[in-house]
C-alpha distance (Angstrom), angle and dihedral (degrees) to the residues before:
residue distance angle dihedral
X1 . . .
X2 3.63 . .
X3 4.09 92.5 .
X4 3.84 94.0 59.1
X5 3.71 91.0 43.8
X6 3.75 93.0 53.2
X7 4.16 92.6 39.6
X8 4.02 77.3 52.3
X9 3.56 94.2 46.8
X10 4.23 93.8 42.7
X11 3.73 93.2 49.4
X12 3.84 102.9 53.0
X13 4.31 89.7 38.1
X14 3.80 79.5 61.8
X15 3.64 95.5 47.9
X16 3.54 99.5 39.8
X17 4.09 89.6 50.8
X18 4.28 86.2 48.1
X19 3.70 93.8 51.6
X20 3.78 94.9 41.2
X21 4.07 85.1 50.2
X22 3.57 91.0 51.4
X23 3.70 91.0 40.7
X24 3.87 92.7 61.4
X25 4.39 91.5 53.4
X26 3.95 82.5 50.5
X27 3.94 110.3 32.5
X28 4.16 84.3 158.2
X29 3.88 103.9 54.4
X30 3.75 105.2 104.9
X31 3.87 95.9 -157.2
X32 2.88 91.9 44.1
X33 4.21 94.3 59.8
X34 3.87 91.9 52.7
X35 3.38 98.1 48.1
X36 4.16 89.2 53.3
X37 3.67 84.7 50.2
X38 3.41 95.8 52.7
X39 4.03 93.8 42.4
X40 3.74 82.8 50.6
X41 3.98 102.5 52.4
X42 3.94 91.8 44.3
X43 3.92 81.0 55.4
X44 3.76 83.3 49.6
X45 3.44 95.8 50.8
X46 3.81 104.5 39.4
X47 4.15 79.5 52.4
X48 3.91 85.3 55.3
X49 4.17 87.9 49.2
X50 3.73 87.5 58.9
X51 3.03 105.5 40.4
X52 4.46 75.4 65.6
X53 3.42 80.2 62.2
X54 3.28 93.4 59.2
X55 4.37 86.9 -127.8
X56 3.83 88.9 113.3
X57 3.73 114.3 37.0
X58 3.87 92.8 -167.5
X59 4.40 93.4 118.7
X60 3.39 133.5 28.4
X61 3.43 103.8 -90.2
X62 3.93 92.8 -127.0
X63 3.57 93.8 61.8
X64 3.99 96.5 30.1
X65 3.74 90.3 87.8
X66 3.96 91.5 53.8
X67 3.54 95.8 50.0
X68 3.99 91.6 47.3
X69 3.61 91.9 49.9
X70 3.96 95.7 48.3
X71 3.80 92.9 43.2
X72 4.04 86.3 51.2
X73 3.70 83.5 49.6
X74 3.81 91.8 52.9
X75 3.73 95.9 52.6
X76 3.90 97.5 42.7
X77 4.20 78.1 57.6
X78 3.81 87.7 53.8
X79 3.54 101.0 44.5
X80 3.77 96.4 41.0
X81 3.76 88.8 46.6
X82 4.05 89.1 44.6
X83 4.38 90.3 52.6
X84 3.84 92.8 42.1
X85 3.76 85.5 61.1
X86 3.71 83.8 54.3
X87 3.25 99.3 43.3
X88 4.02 97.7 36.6
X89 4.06 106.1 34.7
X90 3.96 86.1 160.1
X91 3.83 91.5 59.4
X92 3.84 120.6 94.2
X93 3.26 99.6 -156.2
X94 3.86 108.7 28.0
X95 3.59 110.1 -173.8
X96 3.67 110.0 12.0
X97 3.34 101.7 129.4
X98 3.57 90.1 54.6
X99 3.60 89.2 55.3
X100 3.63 93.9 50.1
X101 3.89 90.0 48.1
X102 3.65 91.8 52.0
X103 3.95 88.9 49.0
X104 3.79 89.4 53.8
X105 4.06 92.7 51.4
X106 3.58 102.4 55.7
X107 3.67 85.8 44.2
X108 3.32 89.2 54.4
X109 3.99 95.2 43.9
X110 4.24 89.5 52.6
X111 3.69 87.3 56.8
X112 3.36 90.7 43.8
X113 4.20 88.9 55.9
X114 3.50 98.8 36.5
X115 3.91 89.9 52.0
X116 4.31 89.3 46.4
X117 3.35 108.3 99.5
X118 4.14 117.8 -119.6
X119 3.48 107.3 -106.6
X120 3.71 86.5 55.1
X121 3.53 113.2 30.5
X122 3.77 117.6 112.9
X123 3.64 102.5 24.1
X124 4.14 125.5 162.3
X125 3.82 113.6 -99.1
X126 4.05 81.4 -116.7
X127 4.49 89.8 66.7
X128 3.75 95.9 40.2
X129 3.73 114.2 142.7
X130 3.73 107.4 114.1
X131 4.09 115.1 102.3
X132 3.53 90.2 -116.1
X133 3.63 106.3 46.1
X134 4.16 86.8 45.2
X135 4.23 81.4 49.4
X136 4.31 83.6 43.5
X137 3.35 94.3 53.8
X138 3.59 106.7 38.5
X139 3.97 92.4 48.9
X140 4.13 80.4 56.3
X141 3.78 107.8 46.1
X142 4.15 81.8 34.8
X143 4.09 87.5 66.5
X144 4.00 96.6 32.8
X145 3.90 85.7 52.9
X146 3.78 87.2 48.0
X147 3.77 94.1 44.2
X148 4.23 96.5 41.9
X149 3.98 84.7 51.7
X150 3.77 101.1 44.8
X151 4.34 83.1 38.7
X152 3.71 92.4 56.9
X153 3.31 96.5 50.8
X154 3.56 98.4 56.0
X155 3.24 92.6 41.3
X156 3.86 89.9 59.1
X157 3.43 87.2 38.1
X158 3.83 97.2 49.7
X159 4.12 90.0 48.6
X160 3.55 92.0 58.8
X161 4.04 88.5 55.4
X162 3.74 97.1 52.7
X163 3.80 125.5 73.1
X164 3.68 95.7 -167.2
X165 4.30 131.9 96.1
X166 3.46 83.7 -94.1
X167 4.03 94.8 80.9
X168 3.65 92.6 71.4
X169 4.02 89.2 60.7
X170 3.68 91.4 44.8
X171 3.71 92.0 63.4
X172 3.15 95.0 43.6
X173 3.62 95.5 53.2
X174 3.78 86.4 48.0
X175 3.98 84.1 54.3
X176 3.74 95.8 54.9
X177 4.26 84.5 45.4
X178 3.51 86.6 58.4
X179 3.88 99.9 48.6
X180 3.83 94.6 46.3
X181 4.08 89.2 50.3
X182 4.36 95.2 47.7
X183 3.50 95.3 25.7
X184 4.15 97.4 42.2
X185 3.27 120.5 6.2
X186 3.74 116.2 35.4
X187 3.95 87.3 41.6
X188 3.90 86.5 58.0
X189 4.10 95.3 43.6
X190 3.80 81.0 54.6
X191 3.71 96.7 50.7
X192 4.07 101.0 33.3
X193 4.09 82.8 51.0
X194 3.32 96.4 50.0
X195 3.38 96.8 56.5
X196 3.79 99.5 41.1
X197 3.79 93.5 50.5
X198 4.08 105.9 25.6
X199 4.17 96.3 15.0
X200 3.38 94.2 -127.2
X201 3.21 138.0 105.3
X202 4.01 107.0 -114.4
X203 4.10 90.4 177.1
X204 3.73 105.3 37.1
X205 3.72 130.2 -161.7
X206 4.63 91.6 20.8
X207 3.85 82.9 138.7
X208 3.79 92.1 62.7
X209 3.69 99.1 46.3
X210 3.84 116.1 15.6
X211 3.91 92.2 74.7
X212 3.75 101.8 62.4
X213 3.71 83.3 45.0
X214 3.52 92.3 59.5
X215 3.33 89.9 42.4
X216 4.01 92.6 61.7
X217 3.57 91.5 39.5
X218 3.96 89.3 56.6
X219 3.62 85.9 51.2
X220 3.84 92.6 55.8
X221 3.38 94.3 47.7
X222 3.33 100.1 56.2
X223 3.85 93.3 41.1
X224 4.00 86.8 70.6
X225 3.43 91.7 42.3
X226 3.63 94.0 61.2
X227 4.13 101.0 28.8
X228 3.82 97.3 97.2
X229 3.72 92.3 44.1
X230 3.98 93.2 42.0
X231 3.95 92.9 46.0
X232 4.07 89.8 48.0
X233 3.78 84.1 49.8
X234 3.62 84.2 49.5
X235 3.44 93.9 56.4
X236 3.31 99.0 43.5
X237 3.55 95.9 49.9
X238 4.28 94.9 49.7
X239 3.65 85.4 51.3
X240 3.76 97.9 51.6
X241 3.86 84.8 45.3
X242 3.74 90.9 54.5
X243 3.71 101.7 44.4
X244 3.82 90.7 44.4
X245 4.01 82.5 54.7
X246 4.07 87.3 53.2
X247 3.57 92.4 44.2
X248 4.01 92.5 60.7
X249 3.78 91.7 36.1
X250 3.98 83.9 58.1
X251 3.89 88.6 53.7
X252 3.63 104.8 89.6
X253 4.10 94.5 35.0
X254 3.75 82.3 47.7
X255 4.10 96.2 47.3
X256 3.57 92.8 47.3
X257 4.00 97.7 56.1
X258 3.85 87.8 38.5
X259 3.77 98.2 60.2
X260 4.21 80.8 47.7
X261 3.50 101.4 42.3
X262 3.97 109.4 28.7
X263 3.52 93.6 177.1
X264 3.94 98.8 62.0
X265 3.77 91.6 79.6
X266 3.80 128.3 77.0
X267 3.75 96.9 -153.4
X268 3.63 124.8 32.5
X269 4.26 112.6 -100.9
X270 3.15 118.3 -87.5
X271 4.61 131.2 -156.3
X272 3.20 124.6 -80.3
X273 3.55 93.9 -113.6
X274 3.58 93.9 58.8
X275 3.66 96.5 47.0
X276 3.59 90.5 55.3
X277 3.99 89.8 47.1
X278 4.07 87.0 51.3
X279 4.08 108.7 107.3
X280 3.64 99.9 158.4
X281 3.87 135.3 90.5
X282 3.99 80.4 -0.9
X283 4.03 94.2 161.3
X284 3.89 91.1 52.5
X285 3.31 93.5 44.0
X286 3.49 92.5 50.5
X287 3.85 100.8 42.8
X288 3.82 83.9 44.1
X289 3.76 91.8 61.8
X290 4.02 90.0 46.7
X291 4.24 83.4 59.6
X292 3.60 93.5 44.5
X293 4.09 93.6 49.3
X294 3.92 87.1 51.9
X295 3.58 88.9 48.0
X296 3.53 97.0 49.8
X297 4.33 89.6 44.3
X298 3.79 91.8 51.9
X299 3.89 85.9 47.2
X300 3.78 82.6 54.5
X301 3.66 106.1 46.5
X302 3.84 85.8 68.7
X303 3.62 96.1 68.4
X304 4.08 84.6 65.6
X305 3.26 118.8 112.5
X306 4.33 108.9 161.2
X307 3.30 126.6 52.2
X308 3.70 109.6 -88.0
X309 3.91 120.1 -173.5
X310 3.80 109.1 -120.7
X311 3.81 90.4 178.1
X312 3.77 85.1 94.9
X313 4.09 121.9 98.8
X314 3.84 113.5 -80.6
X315 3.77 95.3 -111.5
X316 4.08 98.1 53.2
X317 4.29 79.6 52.7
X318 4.14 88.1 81.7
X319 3.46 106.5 81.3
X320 4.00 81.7 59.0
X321 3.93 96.6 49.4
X322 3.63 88.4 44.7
X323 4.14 91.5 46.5
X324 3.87 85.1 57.5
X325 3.82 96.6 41.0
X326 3.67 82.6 58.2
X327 3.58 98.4 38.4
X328 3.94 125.4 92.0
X329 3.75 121.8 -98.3
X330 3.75 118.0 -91.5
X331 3.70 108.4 -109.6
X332 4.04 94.4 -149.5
X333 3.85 128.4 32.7
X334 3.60 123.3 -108.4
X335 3.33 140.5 -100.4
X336 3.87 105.3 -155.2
X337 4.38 119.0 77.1
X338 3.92 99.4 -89.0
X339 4.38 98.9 -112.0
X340 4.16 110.5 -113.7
X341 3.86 101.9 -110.6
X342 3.64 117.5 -149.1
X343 3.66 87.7 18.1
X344 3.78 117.6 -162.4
X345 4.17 124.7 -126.5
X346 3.42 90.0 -135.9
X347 3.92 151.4 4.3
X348 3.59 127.3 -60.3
X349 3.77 152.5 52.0
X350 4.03 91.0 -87.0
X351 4.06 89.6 53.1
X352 3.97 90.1 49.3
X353 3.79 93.0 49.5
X354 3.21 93.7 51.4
X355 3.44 105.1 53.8
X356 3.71 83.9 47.6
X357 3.59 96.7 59.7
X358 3.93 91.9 52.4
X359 3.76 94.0 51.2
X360 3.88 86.4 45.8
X361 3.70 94.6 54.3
X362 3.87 88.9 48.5
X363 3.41 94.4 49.3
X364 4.15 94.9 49.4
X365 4.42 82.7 44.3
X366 4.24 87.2 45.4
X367 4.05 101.1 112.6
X368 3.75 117.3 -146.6
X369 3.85 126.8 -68.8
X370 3.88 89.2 24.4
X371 3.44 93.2 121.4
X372 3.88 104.0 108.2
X373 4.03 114.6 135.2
X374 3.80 113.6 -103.6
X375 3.70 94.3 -124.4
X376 3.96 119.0 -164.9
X377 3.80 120.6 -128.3
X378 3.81 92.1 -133.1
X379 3.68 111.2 72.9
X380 3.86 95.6 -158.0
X381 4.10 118.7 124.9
X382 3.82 109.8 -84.2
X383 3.97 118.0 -108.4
């Protein structure tokens, strides 16, 4: 059983340190401080549950299941309390009998201990046979089944209330709820009762199987609590991706005006190697460049003098931008409306990058001596 224990134990460390990170960026979200507590005291628990077997000495093991079972109790209270104010937003105190039952079940389970005697007290589900571990036992998996029931529900419940991502996680949550109570719980009320009332074992062989059951269920669970915050950090982290992609794609477009036109750039340029070592402030960075790049082009389309068709796709536009690069400043302004190189199809800041990017990736691919003006065959002004 010690793989399932430690998959347990794995999966809500992770979650507790995610919330707890999440918590810090939003010390005023509510919801958001419950459901860290209650990522936190499974952690607490499943650390009590190894500490049974004897992988983390950090309890005595005879009163390591006590304390797991009462800190499970705890956050089954929270969590129930936190859906019922989902669930119930009229309510004014939403959950408070399930904080009061909670109460009276670790109460019960210290008696329970204290009254066990020594040699006995503290034993894994897997060696119950004493009266009070069977009474232990059955007083636990008795509220947990209780708890995962009522849990699912309003988890269920609560996803069909909310219109945002995060419905998807709440039935999924509910979906791990409802493994742990058929798969664990109710199967071990049925056995642990059996014993203790008829001794014998009505459900035989729940020590075998009902742990890596929980274990999946646990997994579940915690998969919908974390699915809106993983996808957002999905999200966030394929759109860093891409516009750190733009950002280097810009580089050579970007180089190639800068060495022209100093004075487009805020901050001097920088190596290659640095740029690529640069994490911070990447979006401003990045959507600085894209202004700096227009600025240089616009600075460019001055220098033309013939009509030049800019009808033609961004990337076959290079060989012009490099002609003028090349070419010697004009010594008087002129007269004709500078042409928009790299002109986008349509509106906005994602249009202009990319159009951009293309005519920076042609210009990096242009081989030398391609650097003949793209003349127009009509020699009317340009518009």
């Amino acid at each position: 059983m010690l793989i399932p224990n430690l998959l347990m134990w794995v999966a809500a460390g992770v979650a507790a340190a995610w919330k707890i990170s999440q918590l810090a960026r939003l010390p005023r979200d509510g919801n958001l401080r419950v459901v860290t507590v209650c990522t936190v005291l499974v952690f607490l628990a499943l650390t009590a549950q190894l500490a049974v077997s004897g992988v983390v000495a950090v309890v005595p093991s005879e009163y390591a299941k006590l304390i797991q079972n009462c800190v499970l109790a705890l956050f089954f209270a929270l969590l129930l309390i936190l859906l019922s104010s989902t669930v119930n937003n009229d309510s004014g105190r939403p959950g408070a009998a399930d904080l009061v039952l909670a109460l009276l079940v670790i109460t019960g389970l210290v008696v329970i201990t204290i009254t066990t005697p020594a040699p006995v007290r503290g034993a894994a589900y897997e060696a119950v046979r004493d009266p009070h571990n069977l009474a232990f036992y059955l007083l636990g998996n008795a509220y947990m089944a209780y708890a995962c029931a009522r849990g699912g529900w309003l988890a269920w419940a609560s996803a069909g209330r909310t219109r945002s991502r995060a419905r998807l996680g709440l039935r999924v949550a509910a979906a791990g709820l409802t493994v742990n109570l058929l798969g664990t719980h109710l199967p071990r009320v049925i056995h642990t009762a059996g014993q203790l009332i008829f001794h014998r074992e009505l459900l035989p062989g729940t020590e075998a199987w009902t742990t890596p059951v929980l274990a999946i269920g646990i997994v579940i669970f915690f998969l919908g609590i974390g699915y809106p915050g993983a996808r957002t950090g999905l999200i966030k982290a394929r759109y860093w991706i891409e516009i750190r992609q733009r950002h280097h794609q810009l580089r050579p477009l970007w180089a190639a005006l800068y060495q022209r036109f100093p004075k487009i750039a805020l901050f001097p340029a920088v190596s290659m190697a640095r740029e690529l070592c640069q994490f911070r402030k990447l979006p401003i960075r990045y959507y600085r460049r894209v202004m700096e790049c227009r600025d240089g082009l616009l600075y460019l389309s001055g220098m033309i003098d013939t009509p030049v068709d800019l009808t033609i796709p961004t990337p076959a536009q290079a060989p012009l931008v490099r002609a003028m690069l090349d070419a010697t400043p004009p010594t008087s302004a002129r007269a004709v409306v500078p042409p928009v190189i790299a002109a986008p199809s349509t509106a906005g800041m994602d249009a202009d990058a990319r159009e951009l990017v293309a005519l920076s990736r042609a210009l990096r691919r242009l081989p030398a001596g391609s650097s003949e003006p793209l003349c127009s065959s009509d020699p009317a002004p340009m518009n």
